[in-house]
C-alpha positions in Angstrom: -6.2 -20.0 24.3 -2.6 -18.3 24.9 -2.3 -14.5 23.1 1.1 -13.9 22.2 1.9 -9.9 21.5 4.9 -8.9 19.6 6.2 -6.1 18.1 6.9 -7.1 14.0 8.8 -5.1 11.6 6.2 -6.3 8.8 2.9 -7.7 8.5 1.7 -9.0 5.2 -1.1 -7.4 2.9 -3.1 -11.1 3.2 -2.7 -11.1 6.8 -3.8 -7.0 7.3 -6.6 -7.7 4.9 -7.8 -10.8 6.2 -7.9 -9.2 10.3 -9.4 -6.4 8.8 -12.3 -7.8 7.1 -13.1 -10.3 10.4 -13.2 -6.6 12.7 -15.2 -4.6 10.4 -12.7 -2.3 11.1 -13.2 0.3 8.0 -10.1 0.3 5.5 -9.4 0.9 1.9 -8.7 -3.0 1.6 -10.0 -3.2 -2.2 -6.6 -1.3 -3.1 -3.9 -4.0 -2.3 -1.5 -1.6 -3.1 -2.4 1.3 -1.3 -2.8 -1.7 1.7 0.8 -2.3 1.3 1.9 1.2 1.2 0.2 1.6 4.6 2.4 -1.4 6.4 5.4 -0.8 4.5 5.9 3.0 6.0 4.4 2.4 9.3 6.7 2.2 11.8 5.0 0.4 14.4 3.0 -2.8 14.5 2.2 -4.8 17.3 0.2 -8.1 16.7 -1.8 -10.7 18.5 -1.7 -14.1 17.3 -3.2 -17.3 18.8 -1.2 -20.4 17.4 0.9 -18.6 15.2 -2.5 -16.9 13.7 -2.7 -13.5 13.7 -5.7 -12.0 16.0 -5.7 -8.5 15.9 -2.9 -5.5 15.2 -2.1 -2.0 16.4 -0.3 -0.2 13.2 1.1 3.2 14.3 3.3 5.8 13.3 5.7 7.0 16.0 8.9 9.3 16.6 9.1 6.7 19.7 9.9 9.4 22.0 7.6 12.2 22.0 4.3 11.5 20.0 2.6 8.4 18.1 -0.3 7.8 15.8 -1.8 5.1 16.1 -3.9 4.4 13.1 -5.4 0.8 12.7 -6.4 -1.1 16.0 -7.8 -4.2 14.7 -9.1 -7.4 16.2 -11.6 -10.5 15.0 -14.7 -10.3 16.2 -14.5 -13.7 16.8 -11.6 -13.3 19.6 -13.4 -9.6 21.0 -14.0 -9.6 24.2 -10.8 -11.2 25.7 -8.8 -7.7 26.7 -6.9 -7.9 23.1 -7.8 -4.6 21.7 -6.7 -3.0 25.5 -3.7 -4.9 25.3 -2.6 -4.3 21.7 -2.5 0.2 22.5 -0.7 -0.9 26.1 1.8 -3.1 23.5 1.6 0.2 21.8 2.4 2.9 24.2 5.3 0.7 25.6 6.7 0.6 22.4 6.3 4.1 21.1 8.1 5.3 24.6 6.4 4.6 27.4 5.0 7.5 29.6 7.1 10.4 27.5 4.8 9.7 24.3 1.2 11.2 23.6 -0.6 8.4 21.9 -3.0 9.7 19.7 -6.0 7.6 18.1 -9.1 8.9 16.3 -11.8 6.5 16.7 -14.3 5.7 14.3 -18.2 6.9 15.3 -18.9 3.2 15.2 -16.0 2.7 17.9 -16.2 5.7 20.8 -18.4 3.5 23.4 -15.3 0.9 23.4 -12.6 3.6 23.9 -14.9 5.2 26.6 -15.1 1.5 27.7 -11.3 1.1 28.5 -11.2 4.5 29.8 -9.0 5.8 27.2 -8.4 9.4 27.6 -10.6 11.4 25.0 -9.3 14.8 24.0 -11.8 17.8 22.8 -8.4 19.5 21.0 -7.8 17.8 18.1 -7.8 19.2 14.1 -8.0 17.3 10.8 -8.2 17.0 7.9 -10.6 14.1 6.4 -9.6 12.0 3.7 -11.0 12.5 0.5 -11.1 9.0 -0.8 
């Protein structure tokens, strides 16, 4: 099956929601409207779909020339495996600026051993501050 990866100015609540709940990925999905607050001020989405379905997604925040966030990599678990995730932050970095952007992700516990699978670079320098709800 042929992967087709785009950059879209917006993604629908149904269709976030729906990719979301086949990854497991871990989002406040209950709150439609907090859901379409994230994709509405995001300024970076990058999608996957197989015949015209969407996949997975990469939703960052970016200044596209010197740093990006991204915050939601995303892919059904029933297309894992096939280089998707890999090729949704490559998608990403292209489109945030290439090789003059720091592309930062925090991973989920749950999600380290993939990122240390595709030999993402891991940093020890980071600060946060958690979300409270």
């Amino acid at each position: 099956m042929t992967t087709v990866y785009a950059r879209e100015d917006h993604l629908s609540a149904d269709e976030y929601i729906d990719v979301v709940k086949k990854s497991g990925l871990n989002r406040p999905i209950e709150d439609r409207g907090r859901v379409e607050r994230m994709l509405a001020h995001a300024n970076l989405i990058v999608t996957a779909r197989q015949d015209g379905r969407l996949v997975g997604f990469a939703r960052s925040l970016s200044d596209f020339c010197f740093c990006c966030y991204l915050s939601d990599l995303a892919v059904d678990k029933a297309c894992q495996g096939q280089g998707i995730g890999r090729r949704l932050i490559e998608e990403t970095r292209a489109q945030a600026g290439g090789p003059m952007t720091t592309t930062l992700l925090l991973a989920a516990p749950t999600a380290l051993t993939y990122y240390q699978g595709i030999k993402m670079p891991q940093a020890n320098n980071c600060f946060l501050y958690r979300r409270e709800k």
